[in-house]
C-alpha positions in Angstrom: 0.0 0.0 0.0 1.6 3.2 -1.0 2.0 6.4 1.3 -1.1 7.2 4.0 -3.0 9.2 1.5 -4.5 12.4 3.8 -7.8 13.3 2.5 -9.3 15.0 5.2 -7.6 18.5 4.9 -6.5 20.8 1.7 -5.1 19.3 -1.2 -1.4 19.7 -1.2 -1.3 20.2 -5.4 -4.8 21.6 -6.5 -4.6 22.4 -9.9 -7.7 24.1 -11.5 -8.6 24.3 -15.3 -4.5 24.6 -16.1 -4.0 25.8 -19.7 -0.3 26.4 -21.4 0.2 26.6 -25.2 3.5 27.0 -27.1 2.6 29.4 -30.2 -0.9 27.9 -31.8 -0.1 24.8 -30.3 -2.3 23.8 -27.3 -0.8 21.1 -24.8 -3.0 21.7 -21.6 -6.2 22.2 -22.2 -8.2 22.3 -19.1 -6.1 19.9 -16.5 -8.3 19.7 -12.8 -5.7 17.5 -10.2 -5.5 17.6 -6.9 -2.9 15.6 -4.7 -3.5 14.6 -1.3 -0.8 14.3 1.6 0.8 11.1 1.3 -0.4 10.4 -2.5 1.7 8.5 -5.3 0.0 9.9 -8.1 1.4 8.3 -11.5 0.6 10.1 -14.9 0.7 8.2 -18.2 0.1 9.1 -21.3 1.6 9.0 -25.2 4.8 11.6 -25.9 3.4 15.0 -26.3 0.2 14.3 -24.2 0.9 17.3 -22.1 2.6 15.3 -19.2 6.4 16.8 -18.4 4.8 20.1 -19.2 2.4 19.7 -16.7 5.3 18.9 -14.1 7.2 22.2 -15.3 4.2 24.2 -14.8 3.7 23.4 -10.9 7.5 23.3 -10.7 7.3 27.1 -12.2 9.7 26.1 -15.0 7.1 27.1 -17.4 4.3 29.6 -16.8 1.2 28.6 -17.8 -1.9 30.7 -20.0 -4.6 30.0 -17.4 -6.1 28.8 -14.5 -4.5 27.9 -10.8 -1.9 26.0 -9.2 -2.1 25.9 -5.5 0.4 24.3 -3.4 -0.8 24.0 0.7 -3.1 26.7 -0.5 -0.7 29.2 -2.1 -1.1 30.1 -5.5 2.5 29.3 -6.6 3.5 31.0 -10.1 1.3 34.3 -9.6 0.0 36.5 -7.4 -2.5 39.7 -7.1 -1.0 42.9 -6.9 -2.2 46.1 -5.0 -4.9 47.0 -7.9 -6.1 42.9 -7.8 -4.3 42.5 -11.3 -2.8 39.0 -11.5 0.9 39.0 -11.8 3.5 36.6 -12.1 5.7 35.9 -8.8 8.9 37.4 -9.0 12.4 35.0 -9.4 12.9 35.4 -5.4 9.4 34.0 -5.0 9.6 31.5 -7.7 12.8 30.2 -6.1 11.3 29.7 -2.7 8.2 28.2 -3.8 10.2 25.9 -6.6 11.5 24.6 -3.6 8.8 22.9 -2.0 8.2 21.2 -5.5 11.5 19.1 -5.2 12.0 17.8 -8.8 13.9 15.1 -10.8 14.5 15.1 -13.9 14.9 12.5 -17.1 18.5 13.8 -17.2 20.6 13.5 -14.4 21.9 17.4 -13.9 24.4 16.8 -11.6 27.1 19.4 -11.1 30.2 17.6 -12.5 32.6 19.4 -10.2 30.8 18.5 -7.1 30.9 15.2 -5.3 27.7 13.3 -4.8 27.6 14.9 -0.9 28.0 18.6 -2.4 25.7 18.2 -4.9 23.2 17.3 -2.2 24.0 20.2 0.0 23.8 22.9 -2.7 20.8 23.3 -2.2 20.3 23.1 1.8 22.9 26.0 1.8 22.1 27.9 -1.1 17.9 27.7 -0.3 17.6 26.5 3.1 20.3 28.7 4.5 21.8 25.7 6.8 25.2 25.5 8.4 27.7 23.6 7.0 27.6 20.9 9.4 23.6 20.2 9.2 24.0 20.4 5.4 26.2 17.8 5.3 24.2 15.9 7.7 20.7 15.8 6.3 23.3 15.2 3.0 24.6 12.4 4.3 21.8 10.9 5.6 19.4 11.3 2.2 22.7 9.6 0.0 22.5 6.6 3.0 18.9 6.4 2.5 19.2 5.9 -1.2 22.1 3.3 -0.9 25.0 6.0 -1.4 26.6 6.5 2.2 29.7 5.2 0.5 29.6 7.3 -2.9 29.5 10.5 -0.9 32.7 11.4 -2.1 32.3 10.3 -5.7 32.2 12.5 -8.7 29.5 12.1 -11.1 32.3 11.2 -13.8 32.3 7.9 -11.3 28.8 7.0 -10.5 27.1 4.8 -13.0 23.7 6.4 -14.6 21.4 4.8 -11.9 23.7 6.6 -9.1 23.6 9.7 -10.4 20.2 9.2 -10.5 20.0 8.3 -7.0 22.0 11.3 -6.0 19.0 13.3 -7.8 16.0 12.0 -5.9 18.2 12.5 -2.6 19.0 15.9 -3.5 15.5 16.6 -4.7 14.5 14.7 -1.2 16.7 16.5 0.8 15.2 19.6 0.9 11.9 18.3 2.3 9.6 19.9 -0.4 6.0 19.3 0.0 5.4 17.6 -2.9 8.4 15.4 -4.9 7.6 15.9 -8.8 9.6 12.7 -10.6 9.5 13.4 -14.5 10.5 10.1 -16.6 13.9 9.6 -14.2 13.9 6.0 -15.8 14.1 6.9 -19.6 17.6 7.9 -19.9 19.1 4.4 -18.0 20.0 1.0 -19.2 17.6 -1.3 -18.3 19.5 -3.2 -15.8 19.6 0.3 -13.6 15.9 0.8 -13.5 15.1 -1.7 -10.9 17.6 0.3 -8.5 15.9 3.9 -8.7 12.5 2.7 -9.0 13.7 0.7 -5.7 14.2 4.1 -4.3 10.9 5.8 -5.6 9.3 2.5 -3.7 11.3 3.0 -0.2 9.9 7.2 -0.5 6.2 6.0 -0.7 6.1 3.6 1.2 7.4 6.5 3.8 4.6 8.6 3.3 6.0 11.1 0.9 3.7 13.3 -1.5 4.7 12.3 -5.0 3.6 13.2 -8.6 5.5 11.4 -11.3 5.2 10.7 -15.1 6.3 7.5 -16.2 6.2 4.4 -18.6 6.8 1.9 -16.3 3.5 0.8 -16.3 4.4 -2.6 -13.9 5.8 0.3 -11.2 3.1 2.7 -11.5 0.1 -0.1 -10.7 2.3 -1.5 -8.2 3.4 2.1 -6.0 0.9 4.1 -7.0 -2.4 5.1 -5.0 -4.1 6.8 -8.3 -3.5 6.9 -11.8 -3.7 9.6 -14.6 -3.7 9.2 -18.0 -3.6 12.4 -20.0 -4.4 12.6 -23.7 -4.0 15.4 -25.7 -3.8 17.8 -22.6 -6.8 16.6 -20.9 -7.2 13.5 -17.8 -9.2 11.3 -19.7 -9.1 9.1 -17.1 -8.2 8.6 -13.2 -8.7 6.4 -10.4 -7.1 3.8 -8.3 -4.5 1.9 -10.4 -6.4 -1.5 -10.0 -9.7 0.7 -11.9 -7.2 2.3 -14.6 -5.9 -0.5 -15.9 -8.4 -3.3 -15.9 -10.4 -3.4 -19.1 -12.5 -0.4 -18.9 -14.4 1.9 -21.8 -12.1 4.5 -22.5 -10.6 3.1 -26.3 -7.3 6.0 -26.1 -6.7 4.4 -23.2 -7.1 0.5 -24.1 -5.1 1.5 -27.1 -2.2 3.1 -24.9 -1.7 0.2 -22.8 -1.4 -2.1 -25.4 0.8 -0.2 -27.3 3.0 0.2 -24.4 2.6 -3.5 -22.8 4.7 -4.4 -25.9 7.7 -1.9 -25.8 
């Protein structure tokens, strides 16, 4: 059973007709999501379906044409000014609220002149403001938890893909964001290093933390997931509990996904 969904209080994501276009081309059209406390919420979908972008938009990355993303409440890329004119958040406020969005990308973006431990305590210094010595110990602690403790003083150059990906989700982790955002962090490994990260991704819900994350692993996603999304052409076209999603059910762009997919 993944996480200890929390219903009974606000949504930590609440995401309200959510529109973005690039030029005349229309990729959200209309998203409605909320994410409860505790909730492993998977989102699948065909390339170009809306999904990474939908990710980038609560992480701020990329400001969206309408409607609202709330996060504990608080609307995260804009705001109303004196004269009640919406507004987008300046890059001080995006920054501080990007950071309770923790995110992990497809691509590992690790800073090739840190070692694993310092790329994990960027961020607790640079964001949280902590002292050296708690950096380095919440550090330390997240790279143990993901099966690192003895990489700490690695370079990237020497971690294998699946490390470095592991050094991600712990840096992402570290910083104790609200929600964790996980955007295909499988895609880019051989196939004998997924098994390790999604490993990880199990261990962090089965601990209770708030995660949204798009993926094609469809095996992980019924098996660590508490809901399922499927987005097509920018819309959900269908969600529920994963055991709902994907037994045969009437929704055709679905069936047709899934089978496409089983055979990859």
């Amino acid at each position: 059973m993944p996480g200890n969904p929390d219903t009974t209080g606000l949504p930590v994501v609440s995401i309200r007709g959510l529109e973005k276009s690039f030029g005349a081309l229309a990729v959200l059209r209309g998203i409605d999501l909320d994410v409860a406390r505790g909730d492993v919420v998977s989102i699948i979908g065909s390339s170009g379906s809306g999904k990474t972008t939908l990710l980038r938009c609560i992480n701020a990355l990329e400001t969206y044409d309408n409607g609202s993303i709330q996060l504990d409440g608080v609307e995260v890329q804009f705001r109303n000014d004196e004269a009640g004119r919406r507004q987008r958040r300046n890059e001080w406020e995006l920054a501080r609220l990007r950071a309770e969005t923790g995110m992990v990308f497809q691509l590992f973006y690790l800073f090739p002149h840190l070692t694993a431990l310092q790329n994990v305590m960027l961020g607790l210094r640079k964001v949280r403001k902590m002292e050296v010595a708690e950096a380095k110990s919440v550090a330390t602690d997240w790279l143990s938890r993901v099966g690192l403790a003895d990489k700490a003083g690695s370079l990237p150059s020497q971690l294998s893909g699946g490390q470095q990906q592991r050094v991600g989700i712990a840096r992402a982790a570290a910083m104790g964001p609200k929600v964790l955002l996980l955007d295909e962090i499988t895609s880019a490994l051989d196939p004998e290093l997924v098994g390790e990260v999604l490993a990880v991704v199990r261990k962090l819900a089965d601990d209770g933390m708030t995660m949204l994350m798009v993926t094609h692993e469809m095996a992980f996603a019924r098996e660590a997931s508490s809901r399922i999304i499927f987005i097509d052409a920018g819309r959900v076209a269908v969600e529920g509990a994963p055991g709902e999603v994907f037994r045969e059910q009437a929704n055709d762009r679905l069936r047709s996904f899934l089978a496409r997919v089983s055979h990859l």
